[in-house]
C-alpha positions as CSV (number, residue, x, y, z in Angstrom):
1,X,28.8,24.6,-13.3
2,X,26.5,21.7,-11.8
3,X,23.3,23.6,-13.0
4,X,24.9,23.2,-16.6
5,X,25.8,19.8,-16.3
6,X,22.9,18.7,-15.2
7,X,20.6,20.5,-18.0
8,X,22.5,19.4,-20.8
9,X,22.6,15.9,-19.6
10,X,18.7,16.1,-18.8
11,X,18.1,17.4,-22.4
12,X,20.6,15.0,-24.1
13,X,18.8,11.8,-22.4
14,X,15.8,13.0,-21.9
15,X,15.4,12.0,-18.2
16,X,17.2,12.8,-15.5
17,X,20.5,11.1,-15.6
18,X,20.9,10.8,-12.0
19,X,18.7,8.1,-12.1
20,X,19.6,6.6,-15.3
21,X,23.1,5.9,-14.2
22,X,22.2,5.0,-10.2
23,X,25.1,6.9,-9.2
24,X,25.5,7.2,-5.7
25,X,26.2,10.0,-3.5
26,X,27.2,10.0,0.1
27,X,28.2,12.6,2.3
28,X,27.7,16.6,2.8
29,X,29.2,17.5,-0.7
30,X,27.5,21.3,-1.3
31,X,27.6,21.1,-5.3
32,X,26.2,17.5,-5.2
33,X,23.6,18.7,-2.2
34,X,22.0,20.8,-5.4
35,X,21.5,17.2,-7.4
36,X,20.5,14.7,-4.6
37,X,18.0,15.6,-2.2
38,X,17.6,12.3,-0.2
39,X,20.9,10.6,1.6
40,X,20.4,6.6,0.5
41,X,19.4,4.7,3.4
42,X,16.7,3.3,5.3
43,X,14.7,5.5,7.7
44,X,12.3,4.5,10.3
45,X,9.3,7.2,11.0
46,X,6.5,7.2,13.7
47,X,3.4,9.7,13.4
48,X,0.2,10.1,15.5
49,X,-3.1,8.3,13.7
50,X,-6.2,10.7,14.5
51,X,-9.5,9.1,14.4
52,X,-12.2,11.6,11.7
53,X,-14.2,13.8,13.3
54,X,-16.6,10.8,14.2
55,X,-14.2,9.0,16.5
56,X,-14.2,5.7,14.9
57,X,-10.9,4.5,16.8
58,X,-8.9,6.0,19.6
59,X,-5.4,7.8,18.1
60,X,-2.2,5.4,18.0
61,X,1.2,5.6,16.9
62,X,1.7,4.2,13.3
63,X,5.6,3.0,12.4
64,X,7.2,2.6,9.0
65,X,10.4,1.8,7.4
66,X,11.1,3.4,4.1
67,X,14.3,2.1,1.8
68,X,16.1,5.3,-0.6
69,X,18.5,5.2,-3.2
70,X,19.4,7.8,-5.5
71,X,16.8,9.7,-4.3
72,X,13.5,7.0,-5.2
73,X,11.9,5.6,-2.6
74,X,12.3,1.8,-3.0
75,X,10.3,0.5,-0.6
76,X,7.9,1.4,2.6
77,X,7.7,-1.4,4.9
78,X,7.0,-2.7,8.7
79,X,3.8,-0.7,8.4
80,X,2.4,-1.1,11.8
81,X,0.7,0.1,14.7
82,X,3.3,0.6,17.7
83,X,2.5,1.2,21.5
84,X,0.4,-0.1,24.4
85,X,-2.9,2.1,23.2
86,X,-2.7,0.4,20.1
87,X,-6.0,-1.8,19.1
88,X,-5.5,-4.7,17.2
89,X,-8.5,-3.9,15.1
90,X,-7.4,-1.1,13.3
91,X,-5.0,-3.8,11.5
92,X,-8.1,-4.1,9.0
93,X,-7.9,0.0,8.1
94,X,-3.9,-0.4,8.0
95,X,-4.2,-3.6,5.9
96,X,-6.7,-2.0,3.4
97,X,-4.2,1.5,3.2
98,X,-1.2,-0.7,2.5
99,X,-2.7,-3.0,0.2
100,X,-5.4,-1.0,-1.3
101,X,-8.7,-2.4,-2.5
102,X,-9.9,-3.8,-5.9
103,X,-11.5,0.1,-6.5
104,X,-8.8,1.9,-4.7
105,X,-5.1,1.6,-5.2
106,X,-2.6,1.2,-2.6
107,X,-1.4,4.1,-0.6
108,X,2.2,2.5,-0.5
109,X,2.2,1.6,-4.2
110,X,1.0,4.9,-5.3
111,X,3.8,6.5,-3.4
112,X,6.6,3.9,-4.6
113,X,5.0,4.8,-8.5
114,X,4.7,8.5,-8.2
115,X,7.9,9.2,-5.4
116,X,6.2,11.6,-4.4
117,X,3.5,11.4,-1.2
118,X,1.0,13.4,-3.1
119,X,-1.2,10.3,-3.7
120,X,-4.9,10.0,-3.1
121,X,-6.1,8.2,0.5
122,X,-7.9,4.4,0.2
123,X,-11.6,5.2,0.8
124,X,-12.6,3.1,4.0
125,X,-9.1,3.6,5.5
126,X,-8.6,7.5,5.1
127,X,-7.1,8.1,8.5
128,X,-4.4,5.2,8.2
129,X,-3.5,6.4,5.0
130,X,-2.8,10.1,5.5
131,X,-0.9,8.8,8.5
132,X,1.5,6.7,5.8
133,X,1.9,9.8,3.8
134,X,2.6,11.6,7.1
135,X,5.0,8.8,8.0
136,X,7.0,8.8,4.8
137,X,7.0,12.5,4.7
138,X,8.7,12.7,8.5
139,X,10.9,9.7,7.2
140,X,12.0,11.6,4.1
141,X,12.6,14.9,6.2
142,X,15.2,12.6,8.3
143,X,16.1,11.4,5.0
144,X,17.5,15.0,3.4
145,X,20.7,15.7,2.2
146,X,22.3,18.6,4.1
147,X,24.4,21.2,3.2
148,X,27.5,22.4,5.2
C-alpha cells in the first residue's frame, strides 16, 4: 500500500513528496521505515584522518556535527580536529575542505547540494576531505531509521 502511495504521489508532483510537504516522521513505524531513511536529528561523528602515502601530517581524530530533517542533510558543522595528537596546522587542510577554494568547491557544500557524500575531494586538502565524507557517512549510519 505505501509503495503505491508513494509512486502515484511522486508521479503526480513530480518530486518526491516527502520532501515537498516536510512531513515529519519519528519513531520505529515499519511502513514509514520504507519512506524515511534518516531519523531527524543532529548526530555527532568522529573518524580517523590518514596522512597520503607521503606522510604529510601525523593521523588525528576529525569531529563533525551534521543537522537531518526529512531525510536532507541541513547542515555539517563543528568541523574540527579533536584529541591531544591533534596539530594545529592541519587547520589550514581542514579550513580549505570545508570552505573549498576559488577552483575547487566545498566538500561540505557539495554534500549539503547533492545529500549524498558522493562528492569530489578539494585538491590540496584530499585527506581532510575524505575524512568529512567518512564523518558524515558514520554520522548518517547513526542517523538511520530502524525497523522493528
Amino acid at each position: 500500500m505505501w509503495d503505491d502511495i508513494y509512486e502515484v504521489s511522486t508521479k503526480a508532483y513530480g518530486q518526491d513528496w516527502r520532501h515537498t510537504y516536510h512531513w515529519t516522521y519519528s519513531g520505529s513505524d515499519p511502513y514509514l521505515s520504507k519512506f524515511w531513511q534518516y531519523e531527524n536529528g543532529t548526530y555527532m561523528a568522529q573518524v580517523v584522518c590518514y596522512p597520503s602515502e607521503n606522510g604529510a601530517f601525523e593521523e588525528y581524530t576529525l569531529s563533525l556535527k551534521i543537522s537531518i530533517f526529512d531525510d536532507v542533510i541541513t547542515s555539517i558543522d563543528e568541523v574540527m580536529g579533536v584529541g591531544d595528537n591533534y596539530d594545529t596546522a592541519n587547520d589550514w587542510y581542514l579550513n580549505r575542505a570545508v570552505r573549498g577554494t576559488t577552483k575547487y568547491p566545498s566538500v561540505v557544500k557539495q554534500i549539503l547540494n547533492k545529500n549524498s557524500t558522493d562528492v569530489d575531494t578539494v585538491s590540496g586538502a584530499t585527506c581532510s576531505s575524505k575524512a568529512i565524507i567518512e564523518a558524515v557517512n558514520k554520522a548518517l549510519l547513526i542517523a538511520e531509521v530502524k525497523g522493528d
